[in-house]
N, C-alpha and C positions, 0 to 999 in steps of 0.2 A: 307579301306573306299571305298564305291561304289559309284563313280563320274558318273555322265551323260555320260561325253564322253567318256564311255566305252561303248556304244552302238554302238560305229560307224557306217557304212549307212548301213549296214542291218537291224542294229537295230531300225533306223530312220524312214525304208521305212514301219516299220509297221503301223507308223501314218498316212503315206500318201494312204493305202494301206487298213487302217479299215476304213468305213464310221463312226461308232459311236464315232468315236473322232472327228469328223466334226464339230467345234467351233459352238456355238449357238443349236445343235442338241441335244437331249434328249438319255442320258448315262444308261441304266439296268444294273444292277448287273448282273444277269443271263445270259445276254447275253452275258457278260466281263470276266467272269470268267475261267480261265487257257484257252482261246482262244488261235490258232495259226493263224496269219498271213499267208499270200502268199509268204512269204519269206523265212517261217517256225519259223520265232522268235516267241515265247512265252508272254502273258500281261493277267495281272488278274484286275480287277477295283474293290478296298474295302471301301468301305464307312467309314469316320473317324466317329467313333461314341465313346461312354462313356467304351463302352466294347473295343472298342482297344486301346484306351488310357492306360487302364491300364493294359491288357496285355506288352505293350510297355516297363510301369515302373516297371512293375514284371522283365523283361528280363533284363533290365538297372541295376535292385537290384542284380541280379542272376548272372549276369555276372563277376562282383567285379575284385579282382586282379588273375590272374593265380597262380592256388596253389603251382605250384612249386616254385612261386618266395614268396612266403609267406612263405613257408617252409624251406627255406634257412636258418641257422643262423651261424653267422661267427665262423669260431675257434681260437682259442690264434693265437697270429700273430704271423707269422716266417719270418726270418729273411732272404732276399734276397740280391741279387748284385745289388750296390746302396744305401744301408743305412750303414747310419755312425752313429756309436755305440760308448758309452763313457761311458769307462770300470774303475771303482773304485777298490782300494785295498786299502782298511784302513790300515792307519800307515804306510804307504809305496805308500810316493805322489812323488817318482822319477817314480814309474810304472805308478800311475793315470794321471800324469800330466808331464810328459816329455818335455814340450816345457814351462814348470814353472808356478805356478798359479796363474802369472800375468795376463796370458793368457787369454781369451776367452777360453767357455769350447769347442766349435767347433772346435778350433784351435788343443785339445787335442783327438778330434774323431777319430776313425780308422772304416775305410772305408772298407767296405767286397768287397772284389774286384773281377769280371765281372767274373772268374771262380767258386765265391762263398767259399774264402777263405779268411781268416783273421791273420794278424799277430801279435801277441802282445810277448813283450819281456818274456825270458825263458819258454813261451812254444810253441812260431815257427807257423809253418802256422798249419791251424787248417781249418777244414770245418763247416761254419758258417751259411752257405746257406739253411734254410729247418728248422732249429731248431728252436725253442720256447726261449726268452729270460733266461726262468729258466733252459732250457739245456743246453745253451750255459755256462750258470754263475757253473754249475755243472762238465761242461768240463774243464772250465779252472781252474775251484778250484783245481781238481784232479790234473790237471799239475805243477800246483803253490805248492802242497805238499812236490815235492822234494826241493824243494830251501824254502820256507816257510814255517814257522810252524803254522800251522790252520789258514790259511789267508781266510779270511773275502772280498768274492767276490760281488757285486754289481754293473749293466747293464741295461743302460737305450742308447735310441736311440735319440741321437740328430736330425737328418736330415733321413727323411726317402724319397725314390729311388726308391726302387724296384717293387712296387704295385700301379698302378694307374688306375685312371676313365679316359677315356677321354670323351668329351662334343664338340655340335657343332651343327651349329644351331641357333637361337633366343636367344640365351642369352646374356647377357650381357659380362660377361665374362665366357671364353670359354679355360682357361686352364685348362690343368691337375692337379686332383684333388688325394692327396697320400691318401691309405690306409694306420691305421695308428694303433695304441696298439687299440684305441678307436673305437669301430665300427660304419662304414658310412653308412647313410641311404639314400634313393632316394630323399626324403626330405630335406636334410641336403645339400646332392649337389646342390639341384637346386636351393634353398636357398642362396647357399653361390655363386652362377654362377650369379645369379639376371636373374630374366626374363624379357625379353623386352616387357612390355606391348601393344604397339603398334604392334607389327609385329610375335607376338607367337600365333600360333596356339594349346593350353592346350587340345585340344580331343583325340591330336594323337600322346603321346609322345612314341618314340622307346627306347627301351632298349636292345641290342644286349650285349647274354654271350654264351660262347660255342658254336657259331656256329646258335643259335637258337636266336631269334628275338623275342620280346614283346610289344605288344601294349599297351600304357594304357592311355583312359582317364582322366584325372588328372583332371577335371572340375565337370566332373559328380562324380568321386570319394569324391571331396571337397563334397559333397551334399547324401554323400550314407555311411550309416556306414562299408561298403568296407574300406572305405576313413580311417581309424583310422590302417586298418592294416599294419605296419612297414614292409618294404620291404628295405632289407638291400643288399648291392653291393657288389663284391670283388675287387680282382686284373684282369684288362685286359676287365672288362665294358667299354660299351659305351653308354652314352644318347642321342638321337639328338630329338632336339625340333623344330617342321618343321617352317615354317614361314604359314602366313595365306594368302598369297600372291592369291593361288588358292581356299581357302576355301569361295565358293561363292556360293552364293542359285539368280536363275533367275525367276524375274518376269514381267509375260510380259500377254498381254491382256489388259484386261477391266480393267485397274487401272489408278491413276493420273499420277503417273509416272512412266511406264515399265524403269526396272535397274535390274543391278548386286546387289547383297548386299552382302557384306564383313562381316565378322565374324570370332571371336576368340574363341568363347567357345561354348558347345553341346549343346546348351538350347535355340537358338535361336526356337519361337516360328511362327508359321503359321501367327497368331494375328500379332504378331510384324514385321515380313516380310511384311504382305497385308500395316499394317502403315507406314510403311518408303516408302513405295512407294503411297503413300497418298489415300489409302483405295480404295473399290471399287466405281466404276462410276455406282452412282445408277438409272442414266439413261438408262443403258445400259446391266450391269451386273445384272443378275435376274435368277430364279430357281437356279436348280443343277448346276452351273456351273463354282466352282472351282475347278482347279485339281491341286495336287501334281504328277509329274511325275517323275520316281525314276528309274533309269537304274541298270543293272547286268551286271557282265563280260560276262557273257556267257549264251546267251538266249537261245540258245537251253536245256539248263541244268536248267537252272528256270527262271522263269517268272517275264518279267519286271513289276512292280508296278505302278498302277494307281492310287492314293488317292482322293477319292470325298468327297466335304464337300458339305453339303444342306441347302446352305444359306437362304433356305425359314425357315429353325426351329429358333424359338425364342431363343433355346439355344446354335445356329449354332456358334457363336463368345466363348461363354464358353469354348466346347468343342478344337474349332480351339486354343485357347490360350495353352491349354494342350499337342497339337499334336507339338511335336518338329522337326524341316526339318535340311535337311544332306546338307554337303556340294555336288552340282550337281545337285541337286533339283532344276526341273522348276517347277515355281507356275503358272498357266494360268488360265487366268481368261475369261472365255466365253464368249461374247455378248449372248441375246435374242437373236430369230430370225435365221436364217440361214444366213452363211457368207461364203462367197468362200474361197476354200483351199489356195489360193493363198496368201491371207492378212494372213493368221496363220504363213506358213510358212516364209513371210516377215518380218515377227516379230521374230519369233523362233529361225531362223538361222543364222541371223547375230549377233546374242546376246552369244547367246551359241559357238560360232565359235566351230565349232562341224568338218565343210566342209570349212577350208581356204584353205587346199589344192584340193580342188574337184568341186572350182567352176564351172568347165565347163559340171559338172554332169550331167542327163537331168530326169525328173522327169514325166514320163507319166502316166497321172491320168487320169483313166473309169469316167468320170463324170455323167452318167447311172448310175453305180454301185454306185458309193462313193457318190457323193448327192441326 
């Protein structure tokens, strides 16, 4: 995810640095357009219009699940150190049940032990570890030949060990989760973990296998036929579901009330942002003059994002409801009129705490040049 305060002050000094972001001043495309800064940072200014909307939702549909994880499907399970196996021989309940079938069947399990070996009587230790249930019951048949005659093997796993998820994060519960005969799905774990409603951020769940890391929206997925495709886990995943602690969009300007806004899911809308902070001040806020501003890790490599809405079109609230904002996103809202740099960035900086460690910064502005 690309947060704001990945711009840090170089990327900062490009606002104080362009005149045409000069709050109340009048924003061209043309002139906005892959601009570079005196700093050399990079910013493009795009108009939200009907046509980028839906390029947006094309890219949202197109994105889905990463193929490789779709393409995964488990294989018969094998049998590692750590499951406990509960081995039948019909007609013959001194070998199935050793400890008498008063027992609990657990109590009668034998346990594949940490070098991945198994001992069961008359046929001694055996390597258990890596085999399929129906290899194993095929091994010990063949042993059981000498002492029995056509003994009737059957193996099922009481307690399984050896294959786990682990989880962490926003959930509710956050233990390990066993791979089992039955195959686990992404679904299925975070189902059975509970998610914390209040404190889970669903845009941005990790799934780390082999070394390799996966992002995945699970909100927008709920809403995209992406969303139906099964994405099945193994042994040695990990899911962490972040908290939404930091997942915050700033609005500041011409509104009722410049705030942080908190959010849990991808969908929060432009619309709905400008409302919770009780819309704009129609006193004040007029023409071109909202922006979404959207940072990159690395402006030299591409260009920070400017989003303009044109509150003068009758259809300007339509459109805004459609444009979805990221967590990092400042919404600023322009006055009419020309306004000195100074009220922008008194707004801007102590909101976004961007510079807590850099307050003694010093910020010289051509005010020739820039107003």
């Amino acid at each position: 995810m690309k947060f704001l305060p990945t711009l840090g002050l170089a990327g900062w000094c490009l606002f104080l640095n362009a005149c045409v972001l000069a709050p109340g001043q009048h924003m061209k495309t043309g002139e906005l357009n892959d601009k570079e800064s005196a700093t050399g940072s990079r910013y493009q200014l795009i108009p939200i219009t009907p046509k980028l909307i839906a390029m947006d939702k094309a890219s949202a549909v197109s994105a889905g699940v990463d193929p490789g994880l779709v393409a995964y499907r488990p294989e018969p399970y094998r049998i590692g150190p750590g499951d406990s196996l509960y081995i039948t021989i019909w007609e013959h309940p001194e070998l199935t049940s050793p400890a008498g079938s008063q027992q609990q069947t657990s109590a009668n399990g034998r346990l594949v032990r940490p070098d991945g070996t198994l001992f069961y009587p008359y046929v001694g230790l055996l390597k258990a570890s890596g085999l399929t249930l129906e290899e194993l019951r095929v091994a010990i048949t063949d042993r059981l030949t000498k002492y029995i005659e056509k003994p009737q093997v059957d193996i099922s796993i009481v307690a399984y060990g050896s294959q786990k998820v682990t989880l962490g994060g926003a959930f509710v519960r956050t233990d390990p989760q066993n791979i089992t005969v039955n195959p686990l799905t992404l679904k299925q774990a975070i189902g059975a973990a509970g998610v914390n409603a209040q404190l889970a951020d669903l845009s941005d769940v990790l799934l780390r296998r082999d070394g390799q890391e996966y992002h995945l929206d699970l909100d927008a997925l709920s809403h995209s036929p992406a969303g139906s495709q099964e994405v099945y886990l193994k042994g040695g995943d990990s899911i962490y579901l972040p908290y939404n602690d930091r997942h915050e969009v700033y609005v500041l300007g011409e509104v009722g009330r410049p705030q942080a806004i908190p959010f849990k899911t991808s969908d929060l809308s432009l619309t709905q942002a400008l409302g919770r902070s009780g819309g704009l001040n129609q006193a004040s806020a007029r023409g071109k003059s909202v922006y979404v501003i959207r940072g990159v890790d690395d402006m030299e490599k591409a260009p920070a994002s400017i989003y303009q809405l044109d509150n003068t079109s009758p259809s300007a609230y339509a459109v805004a409801s459609q444009f979805s904002v990221k967590p990092g996103d400042v919404i600023y809202v322009g006055p009419a009129g020309i306004t000195r740099w100074n009220r922008f960035i008194s707004q801007l900086l102590p909101s976004s705490g961007l510079l807590n460690n850099a307050t003694s910064a010093q910020y010289n502005l051509d005010r020739d040049q820039n107003l």
